[in-house]
N, C-alpha and C positions, 0 to 999 in steps of 0.2 A: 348286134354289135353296138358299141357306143362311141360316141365324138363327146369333146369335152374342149369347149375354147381351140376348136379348128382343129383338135388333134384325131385321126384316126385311129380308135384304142386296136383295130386287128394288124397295123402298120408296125403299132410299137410293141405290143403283149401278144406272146407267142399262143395264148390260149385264155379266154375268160371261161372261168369254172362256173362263178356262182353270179345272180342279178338279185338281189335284196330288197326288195322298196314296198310299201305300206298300200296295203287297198283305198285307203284314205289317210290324209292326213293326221296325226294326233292331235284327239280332242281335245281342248282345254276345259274344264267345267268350272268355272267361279258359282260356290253354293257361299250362304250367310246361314252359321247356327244361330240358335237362340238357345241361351242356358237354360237346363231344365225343361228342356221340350225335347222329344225324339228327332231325330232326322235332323235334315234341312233344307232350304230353298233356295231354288235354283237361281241366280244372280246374271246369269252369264254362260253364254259357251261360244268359243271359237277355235276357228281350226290354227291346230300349231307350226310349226317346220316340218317339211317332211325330209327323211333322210333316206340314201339311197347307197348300200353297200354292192361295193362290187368285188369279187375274188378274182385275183387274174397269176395267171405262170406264163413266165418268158423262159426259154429253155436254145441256149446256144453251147457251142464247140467245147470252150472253155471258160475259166471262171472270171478271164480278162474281157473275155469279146462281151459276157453277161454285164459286169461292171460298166462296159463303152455303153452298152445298148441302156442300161437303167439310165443311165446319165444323159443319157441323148437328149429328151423330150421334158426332164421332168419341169424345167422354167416353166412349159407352156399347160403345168397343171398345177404352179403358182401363179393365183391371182388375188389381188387387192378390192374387188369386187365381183360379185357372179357374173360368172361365164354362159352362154350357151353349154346344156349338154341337151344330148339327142339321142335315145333309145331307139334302134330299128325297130322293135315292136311295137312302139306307139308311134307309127306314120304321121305327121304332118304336124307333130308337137316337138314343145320346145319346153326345159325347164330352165332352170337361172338357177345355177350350183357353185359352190365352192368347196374344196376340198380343208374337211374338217379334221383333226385330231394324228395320231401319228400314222406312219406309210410305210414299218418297218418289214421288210424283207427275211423272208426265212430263204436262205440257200441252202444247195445243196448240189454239190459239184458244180454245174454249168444251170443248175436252175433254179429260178426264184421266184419264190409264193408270196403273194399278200394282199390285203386288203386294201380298198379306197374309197373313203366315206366321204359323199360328198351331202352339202348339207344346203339345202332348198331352203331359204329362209322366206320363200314368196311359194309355197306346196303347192300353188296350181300351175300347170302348163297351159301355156301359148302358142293358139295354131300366127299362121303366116298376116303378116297386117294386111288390112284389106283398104285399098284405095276406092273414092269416090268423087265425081264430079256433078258437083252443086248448078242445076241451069233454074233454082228455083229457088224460095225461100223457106220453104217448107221439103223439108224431105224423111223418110225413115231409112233407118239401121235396121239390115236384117241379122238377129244375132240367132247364130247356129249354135253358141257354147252350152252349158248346164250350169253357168253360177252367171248369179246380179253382177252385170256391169254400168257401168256410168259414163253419159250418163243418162239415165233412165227414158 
């Protein structure tokens, strides 16, 4: 299941079909040609946004109580800056999403299908912050993650 800026998505959406998201991030490759020479060299690479589609159907009584229920929640999947979201299959991680691009609704009687692209502009996840107390001048960070953090 997913949360998204405090919202519980199994409270509002009657069923999540589909989860979307990238093994890794998209690579960026910055290459520099040279005219008149094959190929080229390698300049640059970093990792890009990653984006995370989600499929979901809400399915109620009639085609009013479906209109009450879309409307309910959706302010709190407008936001002005990323949100927490939290996939139950990746326990104790956090990303910082925002909802990208349009959210259009396919009905059909009392049910409605559709997509929700949220868009990671920071592709890595965040386990829980970890507090420390300094009784020394010297101390280490023990880092559990798989990417360079800072600082070093």
């Amino acid at each position: 299941m997913i949360t998204f800026n405090g919202l519980y998505f199994r409270d509002y959406f009657s069923r999540i079909r589909t989860i979307s998201r990238p093994l890794i991030p998209e690579q960026l490759i910055d290459t520099i040609e040279i005219p008149k020479r094959p190929g080229a060299y390698l300049q640059n690479r970093r990792d890009g946004v990653r984006i995370i589609t989600v499929g979901v159907m809400t399915f109620e009584k009639d085609l009013i109580a479906l209109q009450t229920k879309l409307d309910a929640h959706k302010d709190k999947l407008i936001v002005d800056k990323p949100a927490p979201l939290i996939l139950d299959d990746e326990p104790g991680k956090t990303y910082y999403a925002m909802i990208s691009g349009s959210t259009d609704v396919e009905q059909l009687y009392a049910t409605g299908e559709h997509e929700i692209t949220f868009l990671c502009l920071d592709p890595y996840a965040y386990g829980s912050e970890a507090f420390r107390t300094f009784t020394t001048s010297q101390f280490t960070f023990p880092m559990v993650g798989n990417k360079d953090s800072y600082p070093k």
